[in-house]
N, C-alpha and C positions, 0 to 999 in steps of 0.2 A: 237457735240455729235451725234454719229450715231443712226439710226433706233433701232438696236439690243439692244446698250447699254442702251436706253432710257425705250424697255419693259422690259430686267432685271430690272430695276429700279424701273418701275410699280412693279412687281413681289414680290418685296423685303416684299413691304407693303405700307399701304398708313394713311395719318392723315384723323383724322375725327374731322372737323373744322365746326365752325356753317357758314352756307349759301352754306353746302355741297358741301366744295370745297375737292379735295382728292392730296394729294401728298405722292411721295414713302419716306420711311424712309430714305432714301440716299438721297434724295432731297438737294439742295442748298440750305441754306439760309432757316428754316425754323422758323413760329413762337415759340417764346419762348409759354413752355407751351403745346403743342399741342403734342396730342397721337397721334400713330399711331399702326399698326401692320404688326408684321415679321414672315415669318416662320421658319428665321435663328434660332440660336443659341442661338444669342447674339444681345442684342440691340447696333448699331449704335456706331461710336464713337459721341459726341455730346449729346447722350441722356441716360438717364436711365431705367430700366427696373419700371414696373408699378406695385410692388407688395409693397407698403406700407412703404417703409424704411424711417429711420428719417435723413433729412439731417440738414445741419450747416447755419443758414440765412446768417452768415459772406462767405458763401464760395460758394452762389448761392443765392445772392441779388437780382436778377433781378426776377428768378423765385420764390423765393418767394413775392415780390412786386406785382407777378400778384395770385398765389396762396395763401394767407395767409398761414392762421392754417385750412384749409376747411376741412381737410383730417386729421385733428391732428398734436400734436404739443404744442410747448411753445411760446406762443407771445415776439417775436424778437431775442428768441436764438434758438430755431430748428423747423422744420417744416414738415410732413409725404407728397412722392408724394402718389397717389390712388391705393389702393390696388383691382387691377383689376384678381388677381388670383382666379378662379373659378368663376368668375362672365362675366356680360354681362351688356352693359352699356343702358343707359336708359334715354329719354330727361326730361330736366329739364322743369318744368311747372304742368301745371295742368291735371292731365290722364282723359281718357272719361269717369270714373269711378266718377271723381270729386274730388280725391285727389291731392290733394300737394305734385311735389317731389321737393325738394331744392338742390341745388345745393351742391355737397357730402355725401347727401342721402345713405344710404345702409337700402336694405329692401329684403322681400323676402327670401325663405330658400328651401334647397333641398329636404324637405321632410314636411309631413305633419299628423300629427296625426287623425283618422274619428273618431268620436263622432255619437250619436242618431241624434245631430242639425243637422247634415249634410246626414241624410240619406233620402229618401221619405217617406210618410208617409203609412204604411204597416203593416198588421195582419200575424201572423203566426197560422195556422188550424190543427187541431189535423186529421189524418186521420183515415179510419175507422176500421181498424186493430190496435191502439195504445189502450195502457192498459194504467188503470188510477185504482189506488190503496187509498183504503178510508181505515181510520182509524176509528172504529167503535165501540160504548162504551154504555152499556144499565144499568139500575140501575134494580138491583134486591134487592134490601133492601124491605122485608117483602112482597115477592112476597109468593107465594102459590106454592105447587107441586100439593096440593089436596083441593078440597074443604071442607067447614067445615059448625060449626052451624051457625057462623055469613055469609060466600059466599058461598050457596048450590043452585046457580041458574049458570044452564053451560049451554052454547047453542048451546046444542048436543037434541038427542030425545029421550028419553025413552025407542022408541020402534023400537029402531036401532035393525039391524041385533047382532050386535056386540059393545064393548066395544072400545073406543076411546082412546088416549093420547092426550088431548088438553092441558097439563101443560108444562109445560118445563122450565129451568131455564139457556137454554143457545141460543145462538144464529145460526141460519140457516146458514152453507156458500152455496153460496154466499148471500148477502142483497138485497134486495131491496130499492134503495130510491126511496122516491116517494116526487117531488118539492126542494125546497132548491139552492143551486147554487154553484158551483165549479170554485176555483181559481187555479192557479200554473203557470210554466214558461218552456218553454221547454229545453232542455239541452245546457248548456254555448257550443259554437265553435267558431274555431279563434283562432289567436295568438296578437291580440292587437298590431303589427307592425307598424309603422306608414307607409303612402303612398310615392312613392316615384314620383317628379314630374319633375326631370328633365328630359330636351329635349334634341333629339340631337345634341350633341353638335363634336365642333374641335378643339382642343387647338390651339391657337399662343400665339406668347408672345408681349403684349404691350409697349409702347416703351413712356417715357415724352423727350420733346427735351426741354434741358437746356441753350440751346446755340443757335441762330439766330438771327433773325428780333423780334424788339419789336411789336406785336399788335397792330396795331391802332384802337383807340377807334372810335367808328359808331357816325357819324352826328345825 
């Protein structure tokens, strides 16, 4: 096989096998079991595309003997390959995080709803032009307009120029408070969206090979 034919064949696509060996999906003789990826069309003759489909234990023994039910399925009459459509794959073990991923794991989602837990912790400030509007209620049951024989002490002076209006039975706008303390909330905004967190991403299509070399199992 010449030069040229050998980097098309790079090109096509490659497996991703553990102890990072890489070969093109046209490759000879591939292990059973082992992805790869294409930017063709179509996966391979010898392999299947990686989007989840159920197949026949009777009619791909070998692949399943190395895949179970991992991916879903009925133990000994059909068996799902890995549904790699939209996703991105991920090593099996333990993350720096400390989690446990298990081998056919799916985790992870394309979007993400923000809640208060996940905000910093932050005040919002009234500025000095915002109006704040009180509700304001005074009992006048058995108030007085004028003084009488039982309240005839007013503290005004006798010897005023003039006559006063110290009675009244309604309220000054605007009030005065003086002490007390004010609660409320400033105006709802947003649209409650959730986040969206995917990365750049490039579709190809993944590819299972059904057909090659069995695996040998590691020393």
């Amino acid at each position: 096989m010449n030069t040229k034919i050998k980097m098309q064949n790079m090109l096509l696509g490659f497996f991703l096998l553990s102890g990072g060996s890489a070969f093109a999906c046209s490759g000879a003789d591939p292990f059973i079991g082992s992805v790869c990826m294409t930017a063709a069309k179509y996966c391979p003759d010898g392999y299947l595309e990686a989007n989840g489909q159920l197949l026949q234990v009777n009619q791909y023994q070998a692949l399943y003997a190395l895949m179970g039910i991992t991916y879903g399925g009925s133990t000994g009459q059909n068996f799902n390959l890995p549904n790699m459509q939209g996703r991105v794959p991920v090593g099996v073990g333990k993350s720096p995080s400390g989690l446990v991923i298990n081998l056919g794991q799916q985790r992870g989602s394309e979007s993400v709803p923000i809640t208060t837990a996940n905000l910093p912790a932050h005040v919002h400030t009234l500025g000095t032009a915002s109006t704040v509007s009180l509700n304001v209620s005074m009992n006048t049951a058995n108030n007085r307009l004028a003084p009488d024989a039982t309240f005839n002490k007013l503290a005004a002076s006798a010897l005023g120029p003039g006559a006063a209006n110290i009675w009244s039975d309604t309220v000054t706008n605007p009030v005065k408070a003086i002490g007390g303390s004010l609660s409320g909330s400033t105006d709802v905004t947003g649209s409650n969206l959730p986040l969206n967190v995917i990365s750049p991403q490039l579709a190809l299509k993944y590819c299972v090979a059904t057909t090659g070399l069995w695996p040998p199992m590691p020393n």
